[in-house]
N, CA, C and O atoms as CSV, one atom per row, in Angstrom:
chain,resi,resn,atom,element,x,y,z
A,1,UNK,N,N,-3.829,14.764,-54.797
A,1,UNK,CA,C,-4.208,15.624,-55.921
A,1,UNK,C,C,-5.633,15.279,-56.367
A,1,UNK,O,O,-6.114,14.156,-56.213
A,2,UNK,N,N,-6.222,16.220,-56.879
A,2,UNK,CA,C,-7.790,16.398,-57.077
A,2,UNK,C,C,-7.756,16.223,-58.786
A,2,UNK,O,O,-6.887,16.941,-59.282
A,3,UNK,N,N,-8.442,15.501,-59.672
A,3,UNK,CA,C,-8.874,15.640,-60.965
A,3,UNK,C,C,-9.435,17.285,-61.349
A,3,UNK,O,O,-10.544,17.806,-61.237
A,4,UNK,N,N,-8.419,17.682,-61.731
A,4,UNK,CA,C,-9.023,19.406,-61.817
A,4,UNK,C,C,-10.176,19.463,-63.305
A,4,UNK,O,O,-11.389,19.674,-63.301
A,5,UNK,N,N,-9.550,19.276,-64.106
A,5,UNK,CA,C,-9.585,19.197,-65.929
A,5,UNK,C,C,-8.889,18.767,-67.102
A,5,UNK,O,O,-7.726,18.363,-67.111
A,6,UNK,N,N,-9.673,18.873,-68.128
A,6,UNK,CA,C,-8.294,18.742,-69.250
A,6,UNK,C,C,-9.035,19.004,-70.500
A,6,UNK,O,O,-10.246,19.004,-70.725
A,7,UNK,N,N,-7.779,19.280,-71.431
A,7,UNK,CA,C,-7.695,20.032,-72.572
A,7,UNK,C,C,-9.084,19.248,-73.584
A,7,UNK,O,O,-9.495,18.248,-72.996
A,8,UNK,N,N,-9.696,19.464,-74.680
A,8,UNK,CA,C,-10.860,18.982,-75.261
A,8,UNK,C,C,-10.806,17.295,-75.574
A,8,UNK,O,O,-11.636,16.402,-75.407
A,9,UNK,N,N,-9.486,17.313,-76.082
A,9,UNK,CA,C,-9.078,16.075,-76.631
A,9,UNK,C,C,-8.634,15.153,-75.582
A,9,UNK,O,O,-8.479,14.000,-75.983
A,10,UNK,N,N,-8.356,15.389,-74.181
A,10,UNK,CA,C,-7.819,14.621,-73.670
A,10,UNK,C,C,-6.559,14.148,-73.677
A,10,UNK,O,O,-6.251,12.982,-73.431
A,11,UNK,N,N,-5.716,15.150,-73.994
A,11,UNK,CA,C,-4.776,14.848,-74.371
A,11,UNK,C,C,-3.593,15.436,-73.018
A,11,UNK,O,O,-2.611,14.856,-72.555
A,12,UNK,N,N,-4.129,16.668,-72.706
A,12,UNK,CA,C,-3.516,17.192,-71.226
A,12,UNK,C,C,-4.177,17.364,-70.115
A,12,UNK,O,O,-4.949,18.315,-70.243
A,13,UNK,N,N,-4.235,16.820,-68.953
A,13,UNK,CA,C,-5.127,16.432,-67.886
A,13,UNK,C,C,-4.479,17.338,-66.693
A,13,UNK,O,O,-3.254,17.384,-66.577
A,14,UNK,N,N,-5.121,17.875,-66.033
A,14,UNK,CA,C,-4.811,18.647,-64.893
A,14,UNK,C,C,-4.993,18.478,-63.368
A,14,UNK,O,O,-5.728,19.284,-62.796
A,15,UNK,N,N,-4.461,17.619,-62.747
A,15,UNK,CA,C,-4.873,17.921,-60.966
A,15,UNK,C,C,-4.199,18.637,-60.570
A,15,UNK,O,O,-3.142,19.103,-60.993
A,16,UNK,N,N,-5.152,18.898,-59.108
A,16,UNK,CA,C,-4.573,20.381,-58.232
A,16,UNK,C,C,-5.023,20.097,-56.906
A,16,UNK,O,O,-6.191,19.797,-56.659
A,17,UNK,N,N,-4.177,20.178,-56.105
A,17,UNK,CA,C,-3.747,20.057,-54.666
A,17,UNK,C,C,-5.282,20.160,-53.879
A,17,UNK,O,O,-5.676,19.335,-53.055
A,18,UNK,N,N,-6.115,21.482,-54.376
A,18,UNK,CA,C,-7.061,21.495,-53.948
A,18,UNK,C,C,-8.022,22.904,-54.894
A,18,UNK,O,O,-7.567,23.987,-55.264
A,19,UNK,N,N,-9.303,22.411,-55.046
A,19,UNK,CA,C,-9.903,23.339,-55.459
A,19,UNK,C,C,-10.100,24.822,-55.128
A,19,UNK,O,O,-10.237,25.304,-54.004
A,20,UNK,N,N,-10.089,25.392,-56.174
A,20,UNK,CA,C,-9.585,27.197,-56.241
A,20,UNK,C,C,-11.062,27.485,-55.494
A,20,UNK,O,O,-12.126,26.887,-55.654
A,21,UNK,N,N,-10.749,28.590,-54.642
A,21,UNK,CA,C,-11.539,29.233,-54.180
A,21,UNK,C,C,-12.687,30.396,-54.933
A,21,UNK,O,O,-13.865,30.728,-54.800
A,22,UNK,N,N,-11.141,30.849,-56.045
A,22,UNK,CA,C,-11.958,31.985,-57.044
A,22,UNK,C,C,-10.397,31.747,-58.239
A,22,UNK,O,O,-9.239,31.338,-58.153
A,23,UNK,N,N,-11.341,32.317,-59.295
A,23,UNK,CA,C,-10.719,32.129,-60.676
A,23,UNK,C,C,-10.752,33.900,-60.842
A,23,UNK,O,O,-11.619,34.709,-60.513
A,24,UNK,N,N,-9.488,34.071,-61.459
A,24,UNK,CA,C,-9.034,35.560,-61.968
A,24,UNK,C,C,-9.475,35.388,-63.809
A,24,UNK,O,O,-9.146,34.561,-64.659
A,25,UNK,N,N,-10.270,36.490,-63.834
A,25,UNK,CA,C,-10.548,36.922,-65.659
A,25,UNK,C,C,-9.691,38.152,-65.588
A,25,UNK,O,O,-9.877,39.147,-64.887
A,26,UNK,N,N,-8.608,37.882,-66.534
A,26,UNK,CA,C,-8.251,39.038,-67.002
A,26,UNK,C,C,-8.441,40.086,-68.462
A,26,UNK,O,O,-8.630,39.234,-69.330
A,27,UNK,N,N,-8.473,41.018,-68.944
A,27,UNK,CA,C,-8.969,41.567,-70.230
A,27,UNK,C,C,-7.371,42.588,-70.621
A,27,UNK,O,O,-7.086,43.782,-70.706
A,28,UNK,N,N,-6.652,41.257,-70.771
A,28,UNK,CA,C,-5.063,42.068,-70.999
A,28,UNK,C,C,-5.375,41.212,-72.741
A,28,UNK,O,O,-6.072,40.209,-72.889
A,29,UNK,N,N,-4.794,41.802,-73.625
A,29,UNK,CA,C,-4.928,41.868,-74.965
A,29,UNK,C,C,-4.977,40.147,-74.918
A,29,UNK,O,O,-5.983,39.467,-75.120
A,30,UNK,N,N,-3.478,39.599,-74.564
A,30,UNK,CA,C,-3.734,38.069,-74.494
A,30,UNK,C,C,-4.729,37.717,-74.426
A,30,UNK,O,O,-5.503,37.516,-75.361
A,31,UNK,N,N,-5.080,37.438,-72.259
A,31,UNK,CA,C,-6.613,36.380,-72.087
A,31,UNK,C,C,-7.703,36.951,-72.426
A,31,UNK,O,O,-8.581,36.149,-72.746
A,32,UNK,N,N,-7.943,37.870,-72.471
A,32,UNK,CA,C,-9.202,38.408,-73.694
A,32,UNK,C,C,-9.224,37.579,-74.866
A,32,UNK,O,O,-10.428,37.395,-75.048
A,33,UNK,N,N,-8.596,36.972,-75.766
A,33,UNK,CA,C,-8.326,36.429,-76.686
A,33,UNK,C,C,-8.382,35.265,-76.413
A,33,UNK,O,O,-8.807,34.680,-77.410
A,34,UNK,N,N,-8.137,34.389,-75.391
A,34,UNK,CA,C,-7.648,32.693,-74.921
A,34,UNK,C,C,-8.928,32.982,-73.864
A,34,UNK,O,O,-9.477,31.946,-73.490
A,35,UNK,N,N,-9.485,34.233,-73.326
A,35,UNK,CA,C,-10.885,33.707,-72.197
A,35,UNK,C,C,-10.765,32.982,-71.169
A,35,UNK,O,O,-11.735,32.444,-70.635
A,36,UNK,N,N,-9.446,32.858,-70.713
A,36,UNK,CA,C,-9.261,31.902,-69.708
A,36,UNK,C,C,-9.627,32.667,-68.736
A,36,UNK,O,O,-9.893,33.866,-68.821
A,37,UNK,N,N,-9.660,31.745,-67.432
A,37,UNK,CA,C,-10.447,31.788,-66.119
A,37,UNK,C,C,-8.899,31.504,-65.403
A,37,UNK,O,O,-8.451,30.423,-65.783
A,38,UNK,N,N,-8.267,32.011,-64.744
A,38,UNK,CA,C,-6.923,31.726,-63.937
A,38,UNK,C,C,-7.413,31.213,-62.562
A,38,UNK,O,O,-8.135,31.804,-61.759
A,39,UNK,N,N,-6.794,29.834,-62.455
A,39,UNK,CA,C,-6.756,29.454,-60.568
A,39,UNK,C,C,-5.327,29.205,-60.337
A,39,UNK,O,O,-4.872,28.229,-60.935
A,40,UNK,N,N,-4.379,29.995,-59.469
A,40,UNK,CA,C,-3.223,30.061,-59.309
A,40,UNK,C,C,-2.798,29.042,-57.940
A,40,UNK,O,O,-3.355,28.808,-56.868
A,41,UNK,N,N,-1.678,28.639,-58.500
A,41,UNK,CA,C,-1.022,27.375,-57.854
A,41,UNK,C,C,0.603,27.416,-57.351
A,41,UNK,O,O,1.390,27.768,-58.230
A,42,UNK,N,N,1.031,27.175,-56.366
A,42,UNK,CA,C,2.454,27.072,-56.480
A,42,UNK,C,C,3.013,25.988,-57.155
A,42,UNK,O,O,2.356,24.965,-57.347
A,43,UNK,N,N,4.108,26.110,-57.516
A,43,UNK,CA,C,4.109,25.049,-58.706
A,43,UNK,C,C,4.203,23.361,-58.164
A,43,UNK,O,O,3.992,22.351,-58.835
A,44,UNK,N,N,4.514,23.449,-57.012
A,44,UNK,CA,C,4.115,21.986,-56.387
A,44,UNK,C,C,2.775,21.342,-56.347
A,44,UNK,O,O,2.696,20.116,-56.268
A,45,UNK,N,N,1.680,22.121,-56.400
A,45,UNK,CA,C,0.460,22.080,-56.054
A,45,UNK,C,C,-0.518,21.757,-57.267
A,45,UNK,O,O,-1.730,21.586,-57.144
A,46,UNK,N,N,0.462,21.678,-58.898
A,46,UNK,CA,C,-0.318,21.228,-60.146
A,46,UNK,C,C,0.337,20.106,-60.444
A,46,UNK,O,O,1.393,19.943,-59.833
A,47,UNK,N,N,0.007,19.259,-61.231
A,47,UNK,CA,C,0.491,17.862,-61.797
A,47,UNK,C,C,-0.134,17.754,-63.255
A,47,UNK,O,O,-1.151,17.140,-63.577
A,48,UNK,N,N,0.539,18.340,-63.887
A,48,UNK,CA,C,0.066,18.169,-65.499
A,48,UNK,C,C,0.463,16.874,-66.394
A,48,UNK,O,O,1.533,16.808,-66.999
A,49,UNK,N,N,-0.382,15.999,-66.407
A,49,UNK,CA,C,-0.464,14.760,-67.514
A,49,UNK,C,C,-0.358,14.781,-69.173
A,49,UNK,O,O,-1.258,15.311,-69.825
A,50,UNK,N,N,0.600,14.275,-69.708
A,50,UNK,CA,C,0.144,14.428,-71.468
A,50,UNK,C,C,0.191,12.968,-71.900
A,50,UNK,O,O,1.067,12.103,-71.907
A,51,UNK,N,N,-1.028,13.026,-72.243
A,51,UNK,CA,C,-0.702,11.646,-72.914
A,51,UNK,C,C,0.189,11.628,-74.493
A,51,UNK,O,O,0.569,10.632,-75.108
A,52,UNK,N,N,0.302,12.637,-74.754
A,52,UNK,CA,C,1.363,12.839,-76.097
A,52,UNK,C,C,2.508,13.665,-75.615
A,52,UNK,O,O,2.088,14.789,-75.888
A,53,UNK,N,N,3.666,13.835,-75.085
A,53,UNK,CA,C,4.185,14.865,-74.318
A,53,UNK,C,C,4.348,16.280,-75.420
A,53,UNK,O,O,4.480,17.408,-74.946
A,54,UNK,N,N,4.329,16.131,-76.332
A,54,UNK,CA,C,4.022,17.091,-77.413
A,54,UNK,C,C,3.113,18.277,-76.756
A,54,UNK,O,O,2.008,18.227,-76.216
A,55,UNK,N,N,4.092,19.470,-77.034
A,55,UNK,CA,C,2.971,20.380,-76.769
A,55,UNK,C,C,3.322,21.915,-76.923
A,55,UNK,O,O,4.523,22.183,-76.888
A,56,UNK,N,N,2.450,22.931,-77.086
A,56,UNK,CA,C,2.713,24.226,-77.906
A,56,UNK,C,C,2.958,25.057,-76.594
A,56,UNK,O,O,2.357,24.755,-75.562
A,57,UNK,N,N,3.889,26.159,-76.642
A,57,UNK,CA,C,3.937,26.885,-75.523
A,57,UNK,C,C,4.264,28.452,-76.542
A,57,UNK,O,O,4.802,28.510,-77.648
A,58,UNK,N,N,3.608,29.827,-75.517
A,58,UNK,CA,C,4.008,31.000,-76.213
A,58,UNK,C,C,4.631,31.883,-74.904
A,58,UNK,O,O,4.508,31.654,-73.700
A,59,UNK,N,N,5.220,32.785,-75.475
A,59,UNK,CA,C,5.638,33.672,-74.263
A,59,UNK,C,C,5.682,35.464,-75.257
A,59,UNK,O,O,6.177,35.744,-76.349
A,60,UNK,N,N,5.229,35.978,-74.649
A,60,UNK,CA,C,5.626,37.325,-75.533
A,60,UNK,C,C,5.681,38.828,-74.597
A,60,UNK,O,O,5.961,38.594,-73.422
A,61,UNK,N,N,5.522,39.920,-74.823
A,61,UNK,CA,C,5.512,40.866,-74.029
A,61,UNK,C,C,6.828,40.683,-72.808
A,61,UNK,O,O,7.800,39.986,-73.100
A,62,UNK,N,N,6.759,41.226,-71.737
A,62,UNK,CA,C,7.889,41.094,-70.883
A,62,UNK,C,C,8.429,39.874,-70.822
A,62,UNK,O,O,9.566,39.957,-70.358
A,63,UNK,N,N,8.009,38.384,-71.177
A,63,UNK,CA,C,8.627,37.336,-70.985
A,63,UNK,C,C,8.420,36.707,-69.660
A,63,UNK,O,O,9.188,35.820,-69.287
A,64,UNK,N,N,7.453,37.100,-68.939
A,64,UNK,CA,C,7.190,36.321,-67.263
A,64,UNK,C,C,6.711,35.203,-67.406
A,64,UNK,O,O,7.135,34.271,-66.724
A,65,UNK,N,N,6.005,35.080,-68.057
A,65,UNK,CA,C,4.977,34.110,-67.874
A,65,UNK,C,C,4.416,33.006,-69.649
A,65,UNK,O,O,3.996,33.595,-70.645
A,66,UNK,N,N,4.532,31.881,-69.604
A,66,UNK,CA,C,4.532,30.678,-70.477
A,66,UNK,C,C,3.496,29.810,-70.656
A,66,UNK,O,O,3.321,28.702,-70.147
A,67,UNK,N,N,2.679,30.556,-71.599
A,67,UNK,CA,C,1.213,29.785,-72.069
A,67,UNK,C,C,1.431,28.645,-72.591
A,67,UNK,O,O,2.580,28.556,-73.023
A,68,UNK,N,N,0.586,27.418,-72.781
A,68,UNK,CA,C,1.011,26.078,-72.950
A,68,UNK,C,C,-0.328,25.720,-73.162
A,68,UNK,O,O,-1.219,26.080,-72.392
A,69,UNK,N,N,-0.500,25.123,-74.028
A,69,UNK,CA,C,-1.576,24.601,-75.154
A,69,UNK,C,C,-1.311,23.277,-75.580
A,69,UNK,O,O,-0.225,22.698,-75.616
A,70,UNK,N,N,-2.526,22.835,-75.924
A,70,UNK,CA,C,-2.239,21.115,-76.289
A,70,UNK,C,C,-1.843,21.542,-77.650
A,70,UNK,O,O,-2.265,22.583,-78.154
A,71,UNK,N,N,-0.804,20.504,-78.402
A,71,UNK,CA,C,-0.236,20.699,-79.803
A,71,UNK,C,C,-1.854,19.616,-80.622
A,71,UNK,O,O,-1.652,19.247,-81.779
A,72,UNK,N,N,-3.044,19.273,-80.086
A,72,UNK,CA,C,-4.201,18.876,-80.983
A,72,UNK,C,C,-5.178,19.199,-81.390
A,72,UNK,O,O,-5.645,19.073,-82.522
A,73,UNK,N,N,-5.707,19.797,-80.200
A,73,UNK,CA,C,-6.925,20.472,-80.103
A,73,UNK,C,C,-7.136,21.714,-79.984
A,73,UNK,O,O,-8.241,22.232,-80.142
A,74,UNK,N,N,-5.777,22.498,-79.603
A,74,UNK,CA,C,-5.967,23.885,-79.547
A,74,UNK,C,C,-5.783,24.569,-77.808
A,74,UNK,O,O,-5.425,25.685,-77.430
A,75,UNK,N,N,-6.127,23.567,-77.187
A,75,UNK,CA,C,-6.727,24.168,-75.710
A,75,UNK,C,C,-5.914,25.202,-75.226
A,75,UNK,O,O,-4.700,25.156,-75.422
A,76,UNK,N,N,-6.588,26.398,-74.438
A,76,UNK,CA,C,-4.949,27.006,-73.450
A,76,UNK,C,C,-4.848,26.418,-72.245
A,76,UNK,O,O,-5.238,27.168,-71.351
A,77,UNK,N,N,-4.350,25.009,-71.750
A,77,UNK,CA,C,-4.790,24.839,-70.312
A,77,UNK,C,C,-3.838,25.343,-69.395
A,77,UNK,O,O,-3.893,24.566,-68.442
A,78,UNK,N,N,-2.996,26.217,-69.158
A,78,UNK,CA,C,-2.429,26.506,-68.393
A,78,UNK,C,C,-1.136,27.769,-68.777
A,78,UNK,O,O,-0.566,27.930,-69.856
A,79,UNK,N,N,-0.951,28.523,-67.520
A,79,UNK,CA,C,0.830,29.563,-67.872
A,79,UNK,C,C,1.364,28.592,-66.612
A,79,UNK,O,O,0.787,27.863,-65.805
A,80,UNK,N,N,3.045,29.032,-66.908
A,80,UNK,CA,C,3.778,28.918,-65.677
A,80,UNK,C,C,4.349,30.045,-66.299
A,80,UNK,O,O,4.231,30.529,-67.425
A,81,UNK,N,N,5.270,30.475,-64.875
A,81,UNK,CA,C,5.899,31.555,-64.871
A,81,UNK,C,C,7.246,31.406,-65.132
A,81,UNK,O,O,7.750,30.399,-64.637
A,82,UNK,N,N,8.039,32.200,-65.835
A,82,UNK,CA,C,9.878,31.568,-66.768
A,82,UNK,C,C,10.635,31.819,-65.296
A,82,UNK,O,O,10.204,32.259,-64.230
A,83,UNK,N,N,11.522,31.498,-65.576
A,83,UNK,CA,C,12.818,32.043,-64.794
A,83,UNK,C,C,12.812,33.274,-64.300
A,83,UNK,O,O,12.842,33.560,-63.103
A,84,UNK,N,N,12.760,34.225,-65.463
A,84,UNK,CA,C,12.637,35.797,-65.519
A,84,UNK,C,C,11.520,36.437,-64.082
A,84,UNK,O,O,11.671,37.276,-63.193
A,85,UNK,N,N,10.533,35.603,-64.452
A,85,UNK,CA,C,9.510,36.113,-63.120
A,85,UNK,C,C,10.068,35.566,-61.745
A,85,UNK,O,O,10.549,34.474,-61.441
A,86,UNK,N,N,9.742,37.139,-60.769
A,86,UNK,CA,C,10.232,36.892,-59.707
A,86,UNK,C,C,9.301,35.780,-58.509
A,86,UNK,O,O,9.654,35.137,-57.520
A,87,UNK,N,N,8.307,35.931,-59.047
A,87,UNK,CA,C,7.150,34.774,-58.644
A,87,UNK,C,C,6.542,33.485,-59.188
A,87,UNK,O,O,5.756,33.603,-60.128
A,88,UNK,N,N,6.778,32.419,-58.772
A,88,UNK,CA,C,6.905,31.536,-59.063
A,88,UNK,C,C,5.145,30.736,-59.077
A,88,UNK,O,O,4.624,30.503,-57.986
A,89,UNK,N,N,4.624,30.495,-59.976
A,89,UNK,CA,C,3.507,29.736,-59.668
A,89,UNK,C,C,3.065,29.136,-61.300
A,89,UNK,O,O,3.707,29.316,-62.334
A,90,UNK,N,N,1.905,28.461,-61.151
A,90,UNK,CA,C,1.471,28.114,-62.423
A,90,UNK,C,C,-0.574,28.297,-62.341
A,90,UNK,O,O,-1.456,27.876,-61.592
A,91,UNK,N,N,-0.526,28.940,-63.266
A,91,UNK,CA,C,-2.134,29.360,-63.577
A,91,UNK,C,C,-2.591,28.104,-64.367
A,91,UNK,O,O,-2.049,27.598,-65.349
A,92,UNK,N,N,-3.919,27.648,-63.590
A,92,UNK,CA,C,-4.632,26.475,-64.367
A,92,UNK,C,C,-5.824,27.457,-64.858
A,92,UNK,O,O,-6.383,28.320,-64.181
A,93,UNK,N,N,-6.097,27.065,-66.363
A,93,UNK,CA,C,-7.452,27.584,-66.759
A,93,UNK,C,C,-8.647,26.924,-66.576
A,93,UNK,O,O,-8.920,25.937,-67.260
A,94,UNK,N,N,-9.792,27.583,-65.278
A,94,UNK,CA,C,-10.588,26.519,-65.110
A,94,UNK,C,C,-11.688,26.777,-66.075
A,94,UNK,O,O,-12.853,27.047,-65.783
A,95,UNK,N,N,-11.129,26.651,-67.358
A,95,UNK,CA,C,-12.342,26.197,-68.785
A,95,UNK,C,C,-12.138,24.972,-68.502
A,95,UNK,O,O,-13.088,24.290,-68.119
A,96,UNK,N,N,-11.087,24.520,-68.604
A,96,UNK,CA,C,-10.693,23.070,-68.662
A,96,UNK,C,C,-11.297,22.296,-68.110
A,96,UNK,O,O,-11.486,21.175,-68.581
A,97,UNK,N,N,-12.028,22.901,-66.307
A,97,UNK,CA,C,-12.979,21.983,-65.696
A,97,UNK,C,C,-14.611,21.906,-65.938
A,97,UNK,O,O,-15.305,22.649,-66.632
A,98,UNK,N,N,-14.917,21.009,-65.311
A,98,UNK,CA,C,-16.180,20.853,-65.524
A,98,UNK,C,C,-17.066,21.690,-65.046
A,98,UNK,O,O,-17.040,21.946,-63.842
A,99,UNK,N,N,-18.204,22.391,-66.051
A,99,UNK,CA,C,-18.813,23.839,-65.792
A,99,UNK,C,C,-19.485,23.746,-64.569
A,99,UNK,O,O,-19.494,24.857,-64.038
A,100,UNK,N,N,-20.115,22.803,-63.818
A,100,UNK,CA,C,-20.442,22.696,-62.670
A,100,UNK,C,C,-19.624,23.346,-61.525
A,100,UNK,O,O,-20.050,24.076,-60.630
A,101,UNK,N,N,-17.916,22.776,-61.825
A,101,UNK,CA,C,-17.424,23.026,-60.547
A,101,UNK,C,C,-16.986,24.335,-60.603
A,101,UNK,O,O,-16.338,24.773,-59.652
A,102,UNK,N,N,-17.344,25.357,-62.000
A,102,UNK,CA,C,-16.938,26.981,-61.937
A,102,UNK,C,C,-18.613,27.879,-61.408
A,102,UNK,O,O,-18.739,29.018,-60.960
A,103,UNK,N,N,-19.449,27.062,-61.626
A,103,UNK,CA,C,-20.662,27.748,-61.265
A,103,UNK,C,C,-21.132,28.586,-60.058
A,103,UNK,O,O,-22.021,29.433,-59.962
A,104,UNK,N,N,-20.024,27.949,-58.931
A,104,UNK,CA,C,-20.138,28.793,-57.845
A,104,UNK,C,C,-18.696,29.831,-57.522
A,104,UNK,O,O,-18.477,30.889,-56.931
A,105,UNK,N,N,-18.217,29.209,-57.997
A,105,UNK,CA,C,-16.920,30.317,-57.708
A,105,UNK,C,C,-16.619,31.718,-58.205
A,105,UNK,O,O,-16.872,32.012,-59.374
A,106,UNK,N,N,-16.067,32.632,-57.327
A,106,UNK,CA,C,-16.350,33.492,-57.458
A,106,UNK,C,C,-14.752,34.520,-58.294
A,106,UNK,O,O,-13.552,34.606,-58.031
A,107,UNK,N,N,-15.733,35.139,-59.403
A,107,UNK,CA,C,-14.692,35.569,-60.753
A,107,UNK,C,C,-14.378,37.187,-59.817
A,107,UNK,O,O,-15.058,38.053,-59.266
A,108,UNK,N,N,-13.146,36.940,-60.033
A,108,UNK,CA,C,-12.349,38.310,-59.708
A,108,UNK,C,C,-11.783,38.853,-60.810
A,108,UNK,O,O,-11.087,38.163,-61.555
A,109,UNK,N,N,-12.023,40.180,-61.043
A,109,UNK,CA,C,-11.799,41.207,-62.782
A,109,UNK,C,C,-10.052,41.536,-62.622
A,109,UNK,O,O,-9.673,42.254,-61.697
A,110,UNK,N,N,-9.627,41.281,-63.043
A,110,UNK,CA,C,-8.331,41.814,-63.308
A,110,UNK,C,C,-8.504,42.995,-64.388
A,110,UNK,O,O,-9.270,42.710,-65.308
A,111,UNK,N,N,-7.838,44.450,-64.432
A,111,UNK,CA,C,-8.117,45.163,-65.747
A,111,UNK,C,C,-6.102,44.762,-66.119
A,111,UNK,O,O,-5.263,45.187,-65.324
A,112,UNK,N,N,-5.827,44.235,-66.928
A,112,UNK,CA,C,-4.871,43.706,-67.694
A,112,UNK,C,C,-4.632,44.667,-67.985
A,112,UNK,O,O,-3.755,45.388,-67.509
A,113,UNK,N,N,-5.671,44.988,-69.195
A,113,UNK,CA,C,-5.379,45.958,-70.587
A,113,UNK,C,C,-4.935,47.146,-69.599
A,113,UNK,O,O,-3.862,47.370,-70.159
A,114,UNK,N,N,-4.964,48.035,-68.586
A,114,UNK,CA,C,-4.387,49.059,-68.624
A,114,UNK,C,C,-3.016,49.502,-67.540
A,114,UNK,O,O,-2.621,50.579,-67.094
A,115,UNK,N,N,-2.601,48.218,-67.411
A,115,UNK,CA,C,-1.192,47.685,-66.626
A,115,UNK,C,C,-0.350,47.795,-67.626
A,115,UNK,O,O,0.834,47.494,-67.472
């Protein structure tokens, strides 16, 4: 596992199997709002650290998918997908990493909002 990122405080730390090729922006009412950058993972392929295991999670609209936020600082570092979804993976937000290693990668537009 690779040191991917982590939340401001340090409080949730992220490695990943291997660095994302390209990060998904989506402009669905949510990540418009949270700005996250999605690098998608099967769920074997993330290893999420808390040094407080404390931590905020939301789910709303159809229920697929489970945003998860540090309960200190605010961060969104990551969704996984519930039960309910027929696809199984977990989205790392690469805010979380260091702006260097998003500088070359290449952002793919999702239009959210009209799905």
């Amino acid at each position: 596992m690779k040191a991917f990122g982590s939340c401001h405080c340090g409080n949730i730390t992220l490695q990943v199997a291997s660095l994302p090729m390209e990060v998904t922006r989506c402009n669905c009412s949510l990540c418009r709002r949270y700005a996250g950058l999605w690098a998608y993972y099967e769920p074997g392929e993330v290893t999420i650290h808390y040094q407080n295991p404390v931590k905020s999670t939301y789910i709303w609209g159809d229920r697929d998918i489970e945003f998860h936020r540090c309960h200190n600082c605010g961060c969104v570092t990551h969704y996984t997908s519930t039960e309910k979804c027929p696809v199984k993976r977990i989205a790392v937000n690469a805010r979380m990493a260091d702006p260097k290693l998003l500088s070359d990668l290449k952002i793919r537009e999702v239009d959210g909002a009209s799905l």
